[in-house]
N, C-alpha and C positions, 0 to 999 in steps of 0.2 A: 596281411593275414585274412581267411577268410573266412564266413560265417561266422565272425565274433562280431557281438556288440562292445560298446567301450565298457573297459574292463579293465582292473589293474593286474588281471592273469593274464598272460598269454597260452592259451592253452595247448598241448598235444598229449594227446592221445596217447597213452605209452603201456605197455604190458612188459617194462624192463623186469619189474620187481619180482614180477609172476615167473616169467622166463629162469629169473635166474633163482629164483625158490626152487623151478624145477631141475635145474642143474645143479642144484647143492643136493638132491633128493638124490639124482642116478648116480652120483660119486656114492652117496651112503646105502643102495638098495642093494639086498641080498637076494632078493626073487627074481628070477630067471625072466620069468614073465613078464613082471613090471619093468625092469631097464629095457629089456626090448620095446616095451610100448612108448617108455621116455626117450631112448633115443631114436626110435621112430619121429614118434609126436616133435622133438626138438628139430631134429634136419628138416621136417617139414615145414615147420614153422621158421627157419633160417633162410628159407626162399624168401620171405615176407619181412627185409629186415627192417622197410618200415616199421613195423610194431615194438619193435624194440627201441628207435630210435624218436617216433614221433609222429605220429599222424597231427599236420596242421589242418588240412581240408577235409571240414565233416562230410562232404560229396564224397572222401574216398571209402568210407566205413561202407556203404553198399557193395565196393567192390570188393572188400577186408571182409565177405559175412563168414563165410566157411573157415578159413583160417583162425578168426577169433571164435567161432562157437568150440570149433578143434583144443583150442590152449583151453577155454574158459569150463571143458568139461568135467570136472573136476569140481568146478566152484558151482557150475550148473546141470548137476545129475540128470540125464534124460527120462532117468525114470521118476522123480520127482519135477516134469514141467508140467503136468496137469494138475499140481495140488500148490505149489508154490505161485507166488505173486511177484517176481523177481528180474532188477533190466539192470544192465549197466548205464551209468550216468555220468552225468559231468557235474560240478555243482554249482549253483546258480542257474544256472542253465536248462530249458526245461529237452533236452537233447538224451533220448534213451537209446538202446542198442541192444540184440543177444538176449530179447526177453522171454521169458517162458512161454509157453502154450497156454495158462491160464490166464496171462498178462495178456496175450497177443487177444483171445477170449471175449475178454473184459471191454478192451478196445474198438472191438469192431461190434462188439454189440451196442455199445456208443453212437455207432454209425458213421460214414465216410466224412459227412463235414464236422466232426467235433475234433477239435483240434487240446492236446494235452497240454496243460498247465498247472502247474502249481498257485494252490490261492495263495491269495494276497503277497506274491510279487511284486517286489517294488523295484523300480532300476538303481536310482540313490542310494536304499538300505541293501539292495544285495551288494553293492559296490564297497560298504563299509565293511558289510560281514566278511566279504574279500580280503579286506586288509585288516580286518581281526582276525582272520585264519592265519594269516601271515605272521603277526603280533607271537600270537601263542607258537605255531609251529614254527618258523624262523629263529625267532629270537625269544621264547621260552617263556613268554607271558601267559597269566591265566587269567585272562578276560574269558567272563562269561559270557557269551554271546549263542547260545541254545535256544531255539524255539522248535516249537512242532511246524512239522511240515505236514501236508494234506495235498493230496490230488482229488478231486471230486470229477466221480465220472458217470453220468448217467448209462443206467441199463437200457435193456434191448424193450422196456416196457415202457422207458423214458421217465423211472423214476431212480431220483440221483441218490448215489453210493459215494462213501465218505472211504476213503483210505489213509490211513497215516503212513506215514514213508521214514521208515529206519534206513540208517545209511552206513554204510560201512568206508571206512577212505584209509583203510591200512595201506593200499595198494598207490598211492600218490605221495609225490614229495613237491616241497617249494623252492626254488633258487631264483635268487636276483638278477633281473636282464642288465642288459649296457645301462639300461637311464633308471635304476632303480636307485632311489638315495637312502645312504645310512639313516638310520630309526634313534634317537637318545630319548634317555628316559624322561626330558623336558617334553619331547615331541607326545609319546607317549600322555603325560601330564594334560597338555593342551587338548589333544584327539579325545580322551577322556569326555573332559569337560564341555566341549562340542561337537557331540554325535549328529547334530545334526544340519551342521556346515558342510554338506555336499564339498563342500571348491575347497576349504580346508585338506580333506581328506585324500583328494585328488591332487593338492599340492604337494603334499606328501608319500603320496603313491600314485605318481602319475597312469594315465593308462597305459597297458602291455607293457609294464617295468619288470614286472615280476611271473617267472615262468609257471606255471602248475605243467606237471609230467605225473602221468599214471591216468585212474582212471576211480570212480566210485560206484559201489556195489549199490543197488537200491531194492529194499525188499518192503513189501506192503500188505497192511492187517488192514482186514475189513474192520472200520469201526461205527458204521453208519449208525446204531443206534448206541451207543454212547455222543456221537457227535450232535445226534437230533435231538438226544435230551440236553446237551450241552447249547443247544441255538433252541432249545425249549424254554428252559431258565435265562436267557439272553430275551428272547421275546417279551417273555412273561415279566422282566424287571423294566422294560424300554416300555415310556410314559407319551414318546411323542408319537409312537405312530397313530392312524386312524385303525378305525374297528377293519373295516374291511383286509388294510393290508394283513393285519394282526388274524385276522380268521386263515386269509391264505394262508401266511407263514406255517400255521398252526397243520392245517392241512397238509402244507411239503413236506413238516416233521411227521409225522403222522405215516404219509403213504411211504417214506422214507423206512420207518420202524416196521410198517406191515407188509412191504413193498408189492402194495394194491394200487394201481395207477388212479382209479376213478373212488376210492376211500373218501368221503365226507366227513369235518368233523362241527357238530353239535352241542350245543350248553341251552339247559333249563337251569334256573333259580328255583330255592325252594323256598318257602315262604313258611316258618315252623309258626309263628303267631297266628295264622290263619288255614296253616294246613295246605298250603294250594302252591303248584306249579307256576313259577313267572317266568316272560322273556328276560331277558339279559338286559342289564340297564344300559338303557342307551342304544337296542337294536344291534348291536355290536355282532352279536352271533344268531345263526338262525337254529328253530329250534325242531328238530325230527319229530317231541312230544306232542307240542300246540301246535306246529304249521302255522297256519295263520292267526290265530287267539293269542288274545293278551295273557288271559292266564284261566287256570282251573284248578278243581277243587282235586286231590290228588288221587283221592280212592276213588272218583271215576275216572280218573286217565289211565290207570295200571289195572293188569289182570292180578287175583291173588297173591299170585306166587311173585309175578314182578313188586310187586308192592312190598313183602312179606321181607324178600332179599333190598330190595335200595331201598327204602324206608327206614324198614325195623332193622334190620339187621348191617344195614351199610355192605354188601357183597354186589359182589359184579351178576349181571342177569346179562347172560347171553341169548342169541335166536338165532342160532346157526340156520335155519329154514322161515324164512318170513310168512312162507305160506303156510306150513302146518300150525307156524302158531297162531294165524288169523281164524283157521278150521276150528282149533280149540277154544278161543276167546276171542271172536269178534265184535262181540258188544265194548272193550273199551276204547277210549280215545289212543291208546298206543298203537293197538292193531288199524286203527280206520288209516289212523298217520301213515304210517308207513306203508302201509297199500297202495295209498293215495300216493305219496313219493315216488312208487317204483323203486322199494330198500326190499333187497333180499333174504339177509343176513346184518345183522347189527349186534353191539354190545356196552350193555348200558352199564356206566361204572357210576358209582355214588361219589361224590366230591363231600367228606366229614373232617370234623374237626373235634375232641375233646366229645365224642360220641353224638357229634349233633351234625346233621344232615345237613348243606349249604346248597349242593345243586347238583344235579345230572350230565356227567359226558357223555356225552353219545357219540359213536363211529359208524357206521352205515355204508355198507357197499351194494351193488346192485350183481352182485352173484352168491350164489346161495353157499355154504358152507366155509365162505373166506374168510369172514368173523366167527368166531367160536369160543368155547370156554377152556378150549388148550392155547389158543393164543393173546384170549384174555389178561393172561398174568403177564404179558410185555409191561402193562401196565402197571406193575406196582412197583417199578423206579422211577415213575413217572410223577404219580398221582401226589408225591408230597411238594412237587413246586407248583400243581394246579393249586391244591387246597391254599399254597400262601398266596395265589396272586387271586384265586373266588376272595377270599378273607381281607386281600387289599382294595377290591373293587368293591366288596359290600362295604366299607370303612369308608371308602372316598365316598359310596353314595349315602351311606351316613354323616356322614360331614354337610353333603350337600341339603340334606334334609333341615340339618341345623341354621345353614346358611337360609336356608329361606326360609324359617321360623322364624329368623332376626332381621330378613332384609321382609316380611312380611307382617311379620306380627309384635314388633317388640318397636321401640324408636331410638332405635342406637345407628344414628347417622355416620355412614362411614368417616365422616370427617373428624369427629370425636372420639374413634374407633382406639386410638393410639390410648387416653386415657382411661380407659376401661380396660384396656390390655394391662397395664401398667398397674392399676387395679387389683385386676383378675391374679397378676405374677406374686403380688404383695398375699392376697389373700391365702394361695397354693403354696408362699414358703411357710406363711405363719400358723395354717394349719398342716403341715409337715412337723413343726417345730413344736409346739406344743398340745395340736387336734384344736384349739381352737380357734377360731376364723372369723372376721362380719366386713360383709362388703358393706361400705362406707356410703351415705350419700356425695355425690361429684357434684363441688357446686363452680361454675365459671363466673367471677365476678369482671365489672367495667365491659358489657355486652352490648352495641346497640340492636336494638330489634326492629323486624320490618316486619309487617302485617298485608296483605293482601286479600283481596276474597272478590271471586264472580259469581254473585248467588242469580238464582231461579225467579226474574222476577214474578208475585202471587202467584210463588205456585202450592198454596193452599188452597185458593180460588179456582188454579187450574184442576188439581184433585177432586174438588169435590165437583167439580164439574162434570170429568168425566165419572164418576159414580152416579152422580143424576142421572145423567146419561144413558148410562148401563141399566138401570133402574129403571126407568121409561121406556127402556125399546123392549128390558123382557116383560114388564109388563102391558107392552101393549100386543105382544107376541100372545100372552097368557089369554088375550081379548078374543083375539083374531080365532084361535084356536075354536075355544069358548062359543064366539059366534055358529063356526061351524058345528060344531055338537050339536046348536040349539036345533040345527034345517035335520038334523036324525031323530031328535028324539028334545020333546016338548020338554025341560024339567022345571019347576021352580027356583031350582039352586043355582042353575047358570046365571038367571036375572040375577039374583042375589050376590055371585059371584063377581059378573060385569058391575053393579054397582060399588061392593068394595074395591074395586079395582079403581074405576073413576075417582072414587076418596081419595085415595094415596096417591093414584096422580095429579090431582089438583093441589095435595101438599107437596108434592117436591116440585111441582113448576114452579109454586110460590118462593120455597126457598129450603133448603138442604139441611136439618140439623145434625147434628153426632148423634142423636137416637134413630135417623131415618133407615139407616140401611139395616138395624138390627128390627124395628118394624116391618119391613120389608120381609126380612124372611122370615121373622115370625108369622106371618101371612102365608106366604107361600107352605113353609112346613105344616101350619096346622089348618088352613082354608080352602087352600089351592091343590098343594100335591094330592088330598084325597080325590078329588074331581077329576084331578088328570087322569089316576087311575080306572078312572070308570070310565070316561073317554074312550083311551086306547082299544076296552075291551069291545066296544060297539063294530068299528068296521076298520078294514085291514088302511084305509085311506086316512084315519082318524089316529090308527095304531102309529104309522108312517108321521101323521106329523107331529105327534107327541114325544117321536123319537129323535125326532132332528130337534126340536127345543130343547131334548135333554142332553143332546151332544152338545149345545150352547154352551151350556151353564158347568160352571167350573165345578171338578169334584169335592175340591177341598171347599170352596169358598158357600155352596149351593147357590151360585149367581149369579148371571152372566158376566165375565170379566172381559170385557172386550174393550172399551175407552181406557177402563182404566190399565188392561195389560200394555195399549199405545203409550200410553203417558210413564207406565214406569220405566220398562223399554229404552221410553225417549228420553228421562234422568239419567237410566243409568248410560246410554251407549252417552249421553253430555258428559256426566262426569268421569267415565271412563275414558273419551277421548281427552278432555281438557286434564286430567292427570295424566296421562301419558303424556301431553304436550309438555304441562311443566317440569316432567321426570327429564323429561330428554333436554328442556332447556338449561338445568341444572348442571347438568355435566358441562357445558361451557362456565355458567355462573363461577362451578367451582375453579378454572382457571383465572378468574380476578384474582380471587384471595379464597382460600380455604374458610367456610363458614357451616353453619347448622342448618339446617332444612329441614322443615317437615310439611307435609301436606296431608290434609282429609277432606274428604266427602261427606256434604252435606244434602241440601238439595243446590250442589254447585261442587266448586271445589276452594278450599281456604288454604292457606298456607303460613306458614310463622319461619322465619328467618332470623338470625342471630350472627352475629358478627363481632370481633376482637381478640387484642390479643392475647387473651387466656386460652380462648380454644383453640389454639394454632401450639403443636410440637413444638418445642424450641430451636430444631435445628431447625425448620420451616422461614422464612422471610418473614422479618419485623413487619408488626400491623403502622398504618399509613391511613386518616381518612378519608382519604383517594382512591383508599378501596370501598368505604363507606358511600361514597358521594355515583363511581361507578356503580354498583350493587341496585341501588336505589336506580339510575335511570334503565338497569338491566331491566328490573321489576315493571314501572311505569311502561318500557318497548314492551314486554312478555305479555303482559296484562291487555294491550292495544292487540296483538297478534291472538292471543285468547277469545280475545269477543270479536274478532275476524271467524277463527277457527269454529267457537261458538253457533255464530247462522250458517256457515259453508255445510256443518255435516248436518242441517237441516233441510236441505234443498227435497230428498226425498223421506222425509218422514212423514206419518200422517197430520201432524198437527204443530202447530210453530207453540214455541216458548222461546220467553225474553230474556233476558240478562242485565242484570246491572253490576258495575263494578268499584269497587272503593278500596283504597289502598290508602291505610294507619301512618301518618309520620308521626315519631316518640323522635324528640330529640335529647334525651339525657340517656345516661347507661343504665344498666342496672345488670342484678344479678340473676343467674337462672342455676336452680337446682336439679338433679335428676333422682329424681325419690323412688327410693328400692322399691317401697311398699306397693308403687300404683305403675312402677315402669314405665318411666317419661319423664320430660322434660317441664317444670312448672317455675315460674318467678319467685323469686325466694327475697323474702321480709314484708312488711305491711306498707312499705312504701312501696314496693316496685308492683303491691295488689292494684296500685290504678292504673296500673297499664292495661291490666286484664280487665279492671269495669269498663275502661272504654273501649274496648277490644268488645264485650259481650253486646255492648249498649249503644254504640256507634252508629250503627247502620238501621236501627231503627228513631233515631233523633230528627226532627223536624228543623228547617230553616227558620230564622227567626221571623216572628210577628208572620207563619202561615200555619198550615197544615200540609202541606210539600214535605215528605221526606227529601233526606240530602242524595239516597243514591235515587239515580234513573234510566230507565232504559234508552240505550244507546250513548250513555254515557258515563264517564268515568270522574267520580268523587274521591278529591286527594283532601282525607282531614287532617288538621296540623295545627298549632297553638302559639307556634314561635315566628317573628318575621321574618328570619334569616332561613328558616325553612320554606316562608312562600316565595321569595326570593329564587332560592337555590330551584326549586320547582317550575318556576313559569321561564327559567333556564331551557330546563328541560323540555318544557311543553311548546317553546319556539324552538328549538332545533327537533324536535319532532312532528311539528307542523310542517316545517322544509321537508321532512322525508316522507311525508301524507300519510302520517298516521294520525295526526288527531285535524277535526277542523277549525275553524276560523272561531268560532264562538267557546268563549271563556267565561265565566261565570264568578265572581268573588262574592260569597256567603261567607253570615256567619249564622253560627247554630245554636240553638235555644239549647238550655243547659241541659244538662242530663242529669241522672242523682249521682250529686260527688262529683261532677267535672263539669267549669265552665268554663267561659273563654273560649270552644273553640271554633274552631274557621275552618271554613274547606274553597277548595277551588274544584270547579266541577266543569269537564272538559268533553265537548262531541266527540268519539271515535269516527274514522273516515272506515269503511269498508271495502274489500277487494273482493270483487266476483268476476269472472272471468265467463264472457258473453259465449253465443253458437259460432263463431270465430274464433275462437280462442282467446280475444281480445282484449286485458284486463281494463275493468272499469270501478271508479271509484264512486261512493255512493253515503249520503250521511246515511242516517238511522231512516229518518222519513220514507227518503228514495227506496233504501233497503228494504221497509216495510210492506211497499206497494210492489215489489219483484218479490218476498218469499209470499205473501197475500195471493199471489194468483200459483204460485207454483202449488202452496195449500191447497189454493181452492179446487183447482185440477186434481189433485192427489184425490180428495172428496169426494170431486162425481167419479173417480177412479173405482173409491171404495162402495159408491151407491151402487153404480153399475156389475161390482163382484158380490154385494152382499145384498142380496134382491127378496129379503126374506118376509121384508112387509106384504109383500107383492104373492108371494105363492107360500110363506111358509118354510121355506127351507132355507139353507145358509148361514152364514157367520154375519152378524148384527155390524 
């Protein structure tokens, strides 16, 4: 057989049925005329008795055209082929024949390489729909087996047209070939039950077992815009795609419904708390209103009347002519937009809800009267699955809003997350049930806790440092100026001036108190800034450098802020990188065993851990303290890689800071509460408060019989009170010796009491450092070593900044 794929029809072509409808017609016709035309039309078509019998080669229907359009005249009115959509078919099969002049039309405006098919053809499922055709029409079953069929065929503009395809199959019957096997209502049973056992199905109706004879009628309704709102709401509910593809899509439906090839489509947010236009969350959609702007305020982006209609009254504002309306309102930001685009014609529809305004669709073509407010209204079968999916997107970025309140402002550790939920479920039925509610405090009892912390070593020493600093170079700027005044113009007040000034610098060279900076500018405000004033007005060279000292000095502060903006700078980008560090080390930590985590920012960064098996879900893995003992050397590695990471991101800053590190061992449990009241996690009873005094008190304790604090820079203080915890530790500190994090010198102290806690002990351990040479070459370095390499990288940084900031020298520049 040929041109069949496998198939359990064997197909031929047959016009028996038709034929002989028209022979039971000329026995019964009484018009003169018409039996002449049927028994014409019949003898002629008895030359051809292929058609009767069977056409197997679809190659011979070219030679069959005249003869079947002859029979099929009837069914295919000549004077109905330009308004009709209408071929003959075969089914399954995308093979048409005998189609009308609108059909033929449609086709070639498609163009030569587009080739016809029916969506979503399957070989498999049409193979079974095959033998459900059989089912029902052979043997008198009424399986459902219905679905819409579609041809999709792009126009002569190249924007694609949705057809549904009605079939007519009065004119085909089924018989069973030589290898066709009898059907029982067991088999039936089974075929049921597995629709989608391809090889089943085919065991059962082998292929070409069973004949199909006739032929199917196919006639086709434009449905392009019901189908584009139907793949509208399909889009609009689909979560995995990206924005981009989701903008296309929206565009093909789009130019589909207006069928404008070069159609744009557009989304603004509205923002009703604040009044103002926003982009799309997430860049998702570009916007015709703002073009490039984040956002704006709404009554200057709209002309009255645009405003008056999307605004207030939620109505579509069309501009069928982009140019006239730019002529009439080119001051606001809608007209500059769309000028700027190159948009001719656009139609701006309001996206509302419950009378509130969400955001703006916008369409936009680049020829002038193709948007308009007669085709405006395509839109309102549209506009109610945009307003559910604006309303699902502002709700998912309200969610996200919440999510980073809690993953930023609140300390509800995702690991503890489960009973807070559990919580939260109890709280929402019991106020359901009777309106009254109380979220409970969560207390986790038998917890052990871990403590760590890399502080800033003096950096109160360093602070006030750089504020001397700042204080000294603008007042000696205040001098320099001063002196010049004096070479214009003799006063008594400058001496006077230059002398209060020497005052205050020989008390802050001496030493820095909390009253000095607010002396400082009490000086300046009520001594100095009159003087400057009179300065300026003497000559344009005087004006000039009274101005560049006032660009110095900070507006808020009135003071030069320049040491001290290095030094805060250099806290925060420390504490921000070393919380990031420990963020991202955490997400492994939590694959030991699920625990609690919190960290803050001090002048450093501290951290509090909590571990057992209260805070673990119960379907989760039994607590083990082998997760305890792990956790602990995770901390100890992290803490060494910290005060690595620590000096690394100071290689280019203007000024070095130190670090020291100390890490709390508690070896009993205790309990921790999460209190409504204050939002957080705190130790809960009077016993488990000494954990928190030596947590406060720790790091400022002295070693015994000195004045030596226990932490130090470049090195890492582990305090602990038990001996099976220095034990378990100096474990750890030789197998991290072998992997060169910490070095050779070990330290065993013990520490002078604190208030309310004695007995304790610490081990205090060299960190090794990794810098990596002008070879790429990693080299390892104690603290010393390290000292004398960032010392000159410092000191280079300095004459760096002497060299940019040359203001002693001439008066101008950043100090």
């Amino acid at each position: 057989m040929k041109n069949q794929k496998e198939f359990p029809l064997e197909i031929k072509i047959s016009f028996h049925k038709i034929i002989e409808q028209y022979r039971q017609q000329l026995e019964k016709e009484t018009s003169e005329i018409s039996s002449e035309y049927l028994e014409k039309m019949l003898e002629y078509i008895s030359t051809f008795p292929v058609l009767e019998k069977g056409i197997e080669n679809f190659d011979d229907l070219k030679k069959l055209k005249d003869p079947i359009r002859i029979l099929m005249k009837d069914l295919f009115p000549e004077i109905l082929s330009n308004i009709q959509i209408k071929a003959i078919s075969i089914p399954f099969h995308n093979i048409i024949f005998n189609s009308t002049q609108k059909f033929r039309s449609i086709l070639e405006g498609a163009g030569k390489d587009f080739s016809l098919s029916m969506r979503n053809l399957n070989a498999d499922l049409d193979y079974i729909y095959a033998c459900i055709l059989i089912l029902n029409k052979h043997y008198g079953y009424d399986i459902d087996f219905s679905r819409p069929l579609y041809y999709d065929i792009p126009d002569e503009n190249n924007i694609l047209r949705h057809y549904r395809i009605d079939l007519n199959s009065d004119f085909m019957e089924l018989e069973p070939g030589e290898n066709a096997k009898e059907i029982t209502n067991e088999d039936v049973d089974e075929l049921i039950q597995n629709i989608e056992d391809i090889e089943l199905w085919k065991k059962k109706f082998p292929p070409q077992s069973w004949i199909f004879k006739g032929f199917t009628i196919i006639t086709l309704t434009d449905v392009t815009v019901d189908d584009a709102i139907s793949d509208l709401k399909t889009t609009l509910l689909q979560r995995n795609t990206s924005g981009k593809e989701e903008i296309e899509k929206f565009e093909e439906i789009f130019k589909s419904i207006y069928r404008i090839s070069n159609l744009r489509v557009g989304f603004t947010m509205y923002n009703e708390q604040e009044s103002s236009f926003e982009r799309m969350m997430g860049n998702r959609s570009p916007s015709f209103l703002l073009t490039n702007k984040k956002g704006t305020n709404c009554h200057g982006a709209l002309s009255e009347e645009a405003f008056q209609k999307l605004v207030n009254d939620h109505q579509y504002f069309s501009i069928p002519n982009v140019d006239n309306f730019i002529k009439k309102s080119s001051e606001n930001l809608l007209a500059k937009s769309l000028q700027k685009e190159g948009v001719k014609s656009a139609i701006l529809a309001p996206i509302a809800k419950n009378n509130v305004l969400l955001g703006i669709l916008e369409l936009v073509s680049f020829k002038k009267n193709e948007l308009n407010s007669i085709n405006a209204t395509k839109l309102e079968d549209i506009l109610p699955y945009i307003v559910t999916a604006v309303e699902r997107s502002k709700a998912e970025f309200e969610n996200r809003v919440k999510a980073v309140i809690q993953s930023e402002c609140t300390s509800i550790h995702p690991s503890v997350l489960w009973i807070f939920e559990k919580e939260a479920r109890k709280f929402i039925r019991d106020l359901d049930e009777d309106g009254l509610a109380s979220f409970k405090d969560i207390t986790f009892e038998d917890v052990y806790p871990l403590y760590g912390e890399i502080d800033i070593v003096a950096s109160s020493e360093a602070r006030n440092e750089a504020i001397q600093r700042d204080l000294l170079d603008q007042l000696k700027l205040i001098e320099k100026i001063v002196c010049e005044a004096e070479e214009v113009e003799k006063l008594d007040i400058y001496e006077q001036v230059k002398f209060r000034i020497k005052e205050f610098e020989e008390d802050l060279s001496e030493s820095l108190s909390t009253s000095s900076e607010q002396k400082v500018f009490n000086l300046l405000q009520r001594e100095i800034d009159p003087v400057m004033e009179h300065i300026q007005k003497q000559t344009s060279e005087l004006k000039e450098k009274v101005e560049d000292y006032q660009k110095n000095i900070n507006s808020e502060r009135g003071i030069i802020y320049n040491h001290r903006k290095n030094y805060d700078e250099a806290v925060q980008q420390i504490n921000r990188t070393m919380a990031r560090y420990i963020d991202r080390k955490q997400v492994d930590a939590q694959r030991i065993y699920p625990h609690y985590f919190e960290r803050y920012k001090t002048d450093g960064v501290e951290h509090n851990i909590y571990i057992g098996a209260s805070l673990v879900d119960n379907r989760n893995k039994a607590f083990d303290k082998v997760y305890l003992y792990n956790l602990r050397l995770w901390q100890l590695t992290t803490m060494c890689e910290m005060e690595n990471r620590f000096y690394q991101i100071q290689e280019n800053m203007p000024l070095k800071l130190e670090a020291a590190s100390l890490i709390l061992v508690y070896n009993t449990t205790l309990s921790i509460r999460y209190r409504m009241d204050e939002k957080q996690f705190d130790v809960d009873g009077t016993y488990n408060a000494r954990y928190e005094i030596i947590k406060k008190r720790i790091d400022k304790a002295f070693i015994k019989g000195t004045e030596e604090r226990v932490t130090k820079k470049g090195k890492i203080a582990i305090v602990y009170s038990n001996r099976s915890d220095e034990r378990e530790y100096l474990r750890y500190i030789k197998y991290l010796q072998s992997k060169r994090y910490l070095g050779a010198k070990v330290e065993m102290l013990e520490l002078e009491d604190v208030q309310g806690v004695i007995g304790l002990k610490a081990i205090r351990i060299e960190v090794l450092y990794h810098l990596e040479n002008e070879k790429h070459e990693e080299q390892i370095f104690t603290y010393e070593d390290l000292e004398k390499v960032l010392n000159k990288v410092v000191g280079s940084n300095k004459t760096q900044d002497r060299e940019d900031n040359s203001y002693h020298e001439d008066g101008v520049g950043n100090p």
